[in-house]
N, C-alpha and C positions, 0 to 999 in steps of 0.2 A: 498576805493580806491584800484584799483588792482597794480601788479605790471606788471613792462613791461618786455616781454620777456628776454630780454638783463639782465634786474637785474636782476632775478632769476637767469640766467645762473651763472651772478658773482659770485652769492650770492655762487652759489653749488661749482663754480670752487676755490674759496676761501675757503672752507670746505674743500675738495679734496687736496688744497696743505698742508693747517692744518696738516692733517691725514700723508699725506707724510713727513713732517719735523719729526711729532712724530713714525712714523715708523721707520726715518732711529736713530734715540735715544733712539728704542727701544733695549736692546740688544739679546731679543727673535725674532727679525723680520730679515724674509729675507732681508730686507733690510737696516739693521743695518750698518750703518758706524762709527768707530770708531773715525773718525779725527774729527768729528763734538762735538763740546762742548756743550755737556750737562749743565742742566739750574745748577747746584750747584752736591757737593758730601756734603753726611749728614757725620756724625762721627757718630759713634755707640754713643757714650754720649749724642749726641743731643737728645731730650726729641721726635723728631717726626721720628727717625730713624723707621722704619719698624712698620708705622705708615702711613695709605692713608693721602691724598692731602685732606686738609682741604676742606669741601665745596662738595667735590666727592660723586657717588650714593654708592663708597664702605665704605667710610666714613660715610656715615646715614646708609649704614648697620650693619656695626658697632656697632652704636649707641642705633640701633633699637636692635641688638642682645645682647647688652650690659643690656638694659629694662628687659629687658626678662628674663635676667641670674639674674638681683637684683630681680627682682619678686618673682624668684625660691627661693633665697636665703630667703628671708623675710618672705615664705612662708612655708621654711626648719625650722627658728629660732621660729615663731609660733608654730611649730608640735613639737619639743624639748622641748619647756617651756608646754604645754597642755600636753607633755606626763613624761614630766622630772622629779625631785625631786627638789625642791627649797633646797639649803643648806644657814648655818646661814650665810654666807657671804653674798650672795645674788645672788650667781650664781646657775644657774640651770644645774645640769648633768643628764645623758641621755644613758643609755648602749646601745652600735651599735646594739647588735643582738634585740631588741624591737622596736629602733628606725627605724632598715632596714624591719623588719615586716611590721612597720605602713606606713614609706614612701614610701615604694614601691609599695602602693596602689596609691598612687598620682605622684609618676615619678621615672622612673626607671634609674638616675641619681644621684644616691643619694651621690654614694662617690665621682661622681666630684663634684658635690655641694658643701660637707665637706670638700674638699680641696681646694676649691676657697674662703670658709667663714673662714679657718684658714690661707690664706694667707691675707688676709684684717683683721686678728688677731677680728674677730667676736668669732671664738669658738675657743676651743683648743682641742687633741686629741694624746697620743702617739703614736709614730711608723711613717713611711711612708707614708703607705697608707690602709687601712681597707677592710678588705676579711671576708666575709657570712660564719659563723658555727667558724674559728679561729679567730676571734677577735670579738667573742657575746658580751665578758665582758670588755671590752673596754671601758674607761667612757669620753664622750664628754662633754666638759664646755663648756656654752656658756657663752661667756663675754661681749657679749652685750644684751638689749631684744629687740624683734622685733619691739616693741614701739618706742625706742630710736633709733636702727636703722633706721626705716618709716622715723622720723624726722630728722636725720641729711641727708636722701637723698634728704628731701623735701626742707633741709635747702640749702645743699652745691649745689646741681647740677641744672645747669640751662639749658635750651634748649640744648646748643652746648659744655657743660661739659660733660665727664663721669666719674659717682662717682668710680667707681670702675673698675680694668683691670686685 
């Protein structure tokens, strides 16, 4: 069934004032007015403060970059235990300057990686942050295995979760 001239036109002129309401609440647009009340103000404590609008294409970008980044991780905690030392505890340590040899044949990312999987308390490592030739002997614990980690991603995170931020 087509549609008739007239409702398309609606349809578009209804889009067009959409656009303009959200222009003038943008505070980036020339057309920003200020006297217009905006939908809510977030608190910094709120949990979705500087955080996209649920459901948005930046929000599944998000999500999709979020994939991506546990991929890397899970793939960092594999190359650790395959190159590590198992200790009797049951942790596997990992000296940076071997480690940064072997994974920077697979991504040249490696110390943000190591700083992303000691904020999710996956490994641990001292200092700040890890530099090539000064911190060779540096020893990385990983305290979780890539095993364990797969499954609590498989377990905790559903479509419209993310396990980790």
């Amino acid at each position: 069934m087509r549609k008739s001239v007239a409702s398309k036109a609606a349809f578009f002129q209804q889009k067009a004032e959409k656009n303009v309401q959200k222009q003038k609440e943008n505070p980036f647009s020339s057309q920003f007015n200020s006297s217009i009340q905006r939908k809510e103000i977030i608190s910094k404590d709120d949990p979705r403060y500087g955080r996209p609008e649920e459901g948005s294409k930046s929000d599944l970008r998000s999500k999709q970059a979020n994939q991506m980044i546990n991929k890397e991780i899970i793939e960092l905690c594999e190359v650790i235990e395959q190159i590590g030392t198992r200790q009797h505890d049951g942790q596997v340590h990992v000296k940076f300057g071997p480690l940064f040899e072997t994974y920077t044949r697979i991504s040249n990312k490696l110390v943000g990686m190591l700083l992303r999987a000691r904020k999710q308390k996956m490994l641990t490592f001292t200092g700040e942050t890890l530099f090539q030739r000064r911190d060779d002997d540096v020893v990385i614990s990983l305290l979780i295995s890539s095993a364990e980690l797969v499954r609590n991603l498989r377990d905790e995170s559903g479509p419209s979760q993310q396990p980790f931020s």
